[in-house]
C-alpha positions as CSV (number, residue, x, y, z in Angstrom):
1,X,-83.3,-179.1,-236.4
2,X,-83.3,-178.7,-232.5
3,X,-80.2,-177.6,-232.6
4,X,-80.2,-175.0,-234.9
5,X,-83.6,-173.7,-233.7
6,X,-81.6,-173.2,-230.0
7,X,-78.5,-171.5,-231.4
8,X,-81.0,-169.2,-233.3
9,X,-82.5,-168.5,-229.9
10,X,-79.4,-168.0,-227.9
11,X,-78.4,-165.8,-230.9
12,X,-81.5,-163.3,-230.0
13,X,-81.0,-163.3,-226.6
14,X,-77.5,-162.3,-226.5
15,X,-78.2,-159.9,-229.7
16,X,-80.9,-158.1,-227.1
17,X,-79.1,-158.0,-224.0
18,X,-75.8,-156.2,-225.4
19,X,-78.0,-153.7,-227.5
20,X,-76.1,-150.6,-227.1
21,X,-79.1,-148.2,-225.9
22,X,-80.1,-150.6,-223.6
23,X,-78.3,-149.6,-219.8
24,X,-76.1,-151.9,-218.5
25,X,-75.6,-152.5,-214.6
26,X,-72.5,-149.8,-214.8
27,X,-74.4,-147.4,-216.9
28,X,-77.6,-147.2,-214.4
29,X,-75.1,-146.0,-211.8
30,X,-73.6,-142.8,-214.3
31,X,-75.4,-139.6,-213.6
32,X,-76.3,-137.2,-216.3
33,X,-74.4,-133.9,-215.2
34,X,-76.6,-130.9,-216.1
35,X,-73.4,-128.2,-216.0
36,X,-70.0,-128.9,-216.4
37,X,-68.2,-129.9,-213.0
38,X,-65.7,-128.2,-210.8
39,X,-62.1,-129.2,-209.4
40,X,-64.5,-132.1,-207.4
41,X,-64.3,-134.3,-210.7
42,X,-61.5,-135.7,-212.9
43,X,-61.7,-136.5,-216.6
44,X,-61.5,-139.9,-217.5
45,X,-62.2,-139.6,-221.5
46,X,-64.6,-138.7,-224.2
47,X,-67.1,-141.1,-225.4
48,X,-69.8,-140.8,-228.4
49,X,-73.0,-142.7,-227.8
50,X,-75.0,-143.4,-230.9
51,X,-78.7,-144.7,-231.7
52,X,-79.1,-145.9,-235.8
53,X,-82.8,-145.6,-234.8
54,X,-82.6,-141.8,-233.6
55,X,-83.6,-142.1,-230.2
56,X,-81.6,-139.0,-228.3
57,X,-82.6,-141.3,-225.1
58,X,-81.0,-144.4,-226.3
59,X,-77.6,-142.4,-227.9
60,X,-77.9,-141.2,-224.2
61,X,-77.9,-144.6,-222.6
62,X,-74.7,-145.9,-224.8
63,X,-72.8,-143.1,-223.7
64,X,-73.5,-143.6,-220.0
65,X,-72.5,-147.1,-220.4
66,X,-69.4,-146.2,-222.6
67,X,-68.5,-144.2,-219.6
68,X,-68.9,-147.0,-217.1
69,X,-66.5,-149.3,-219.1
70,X,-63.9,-145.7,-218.8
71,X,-64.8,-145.8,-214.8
72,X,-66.5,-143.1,-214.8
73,X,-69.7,-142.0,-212.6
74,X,-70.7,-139.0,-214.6
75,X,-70.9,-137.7,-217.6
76,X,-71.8,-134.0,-219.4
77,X,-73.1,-134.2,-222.6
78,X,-71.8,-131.6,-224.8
79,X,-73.5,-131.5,-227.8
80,X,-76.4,-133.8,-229.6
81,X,-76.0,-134.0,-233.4
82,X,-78.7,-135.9,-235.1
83,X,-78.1,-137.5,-238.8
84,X,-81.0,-138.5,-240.7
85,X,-82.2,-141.5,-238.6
86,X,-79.2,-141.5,-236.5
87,X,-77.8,-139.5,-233.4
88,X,-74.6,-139.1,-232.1
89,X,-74.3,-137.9,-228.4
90,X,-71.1,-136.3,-227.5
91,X,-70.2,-136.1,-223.8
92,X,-67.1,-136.1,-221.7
93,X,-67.1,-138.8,-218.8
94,X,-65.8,-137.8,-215.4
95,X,-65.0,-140.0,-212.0
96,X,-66.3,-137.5,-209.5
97,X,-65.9,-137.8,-205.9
């Protein structure tokens, strides 16, 4: 009975901390470009955060940390769609110097 109780726990806890809204370490250090950037920044991909629950700030947070895992340390979002109860953020990730 122990044992299952603490598998059920560690299940919760790694369940919370790789929630996909939820910044990592990498995505706290990817700024939020207001305009798109000049020749001082390269594209490293496209990425498409998404929140089931509808939170444009946690759609937000999975596409700064989708661009971490690219290398990136920006990002301009380029279009918000919402769907019902979920979002999709749309943004291009960019290592800029």
């Amino acid at each position: 009975m122990k044992f299952i109780l603490l598998v059920s726990i560690l299940g919760l806890v790694s369940a919370c901390s790789s929630a996909p809204g939820v910044l990592t370490e990498g995505g706290k250090e990817v700024e939020t470009l207001a305009t798109k950037p000049g020749t001082e920044c390269n594209v490293v991909g496209k990425v498409v955060g998404e929140s089931e629950q509808g939170s444009p700030e946690m759609a937000r947070n999975h596409a700064r940390n989708l661009t971490s895992k690219l290398r990136g340390n920006s990002m301009f979002i380029n279009q918000e769609v919402p769907n019902g109860a979920k979002i999709q953020v749309f943004a291009t990730s960019y290592d800029c110097e």
